[in-house]
C-alpha positions, 0 to 999 in steps of 0.5 A: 029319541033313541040313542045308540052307543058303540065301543070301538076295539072288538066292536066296530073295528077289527083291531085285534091283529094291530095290538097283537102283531105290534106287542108280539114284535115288542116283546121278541126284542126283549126276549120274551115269545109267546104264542098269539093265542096266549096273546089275543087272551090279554086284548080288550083290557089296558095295556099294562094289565095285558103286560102284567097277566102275561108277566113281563118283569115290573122293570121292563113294563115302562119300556115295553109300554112305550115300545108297544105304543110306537110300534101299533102304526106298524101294523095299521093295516091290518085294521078291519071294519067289521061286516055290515057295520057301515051299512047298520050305521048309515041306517041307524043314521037315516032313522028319525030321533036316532042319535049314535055315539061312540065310548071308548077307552081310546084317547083322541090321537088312537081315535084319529089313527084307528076311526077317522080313515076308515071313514066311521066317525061321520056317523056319530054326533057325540064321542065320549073318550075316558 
């Protein structure tokens, strides 16, 4: 048998402008802009250590959590299924003894907002969220 397993963010999908956009509007409420360079820099690690690599005061890190959290559905549209990535999945799906599953630091309500409208998560047997 062989077994293949994904991430999702940066891997799978295109998510980067979802989180950046979404932190970027968060952040100019509470005065503090950064140029999107400075903040693609932070995506791929936890949300509070982007806030604190990019440090924003500890009294303001739990409200800009929660803000930044609320405001990623804004900019759900900017989600992006990477190029060819359906067409590999679909094979990889169509080979005998394959299994395919997915990793991610995602909980299960970003899973459902990010993976299931895109239709990806019918090419996956085991999902591992942690």
């Amino acid at each position: 048998m062989k077994t293949f397993i994904f991430d999702i963010d940066g891997t799978l999908l295109d998510t980067e402008a979802m989180y950046m956009k979404a932190l970027d509007r968060v952040l100019r409420q509470h005065g503090l802009a950064y140029p999107y360079e400075t903040l693609s820099q932070t995506f791929g690690i936890t949300s509070l250590d982007a806030l604190k690599q990019l440090k924003v005061p500890a009294n303001m890190l739990d409200q800009v959590l929660t803000e930044w959290s609320q405001a990623i559905p804004d900019f759900q549209s900017t989600v992006k299924v990477y190029d060819g990535i359906q067409n590999m999945l679909k094979r990889l799906n169509a080979a005998p003894g394959t299994q395919v599953a997915i990793m991610t630091s995602k909980q299960q309500y970003e899973f459902k907002r990010d993976v299931t409208p895109l239709g990806l998560d019918q090419y996956f047997s085991e999902f591992v969220f942690f």
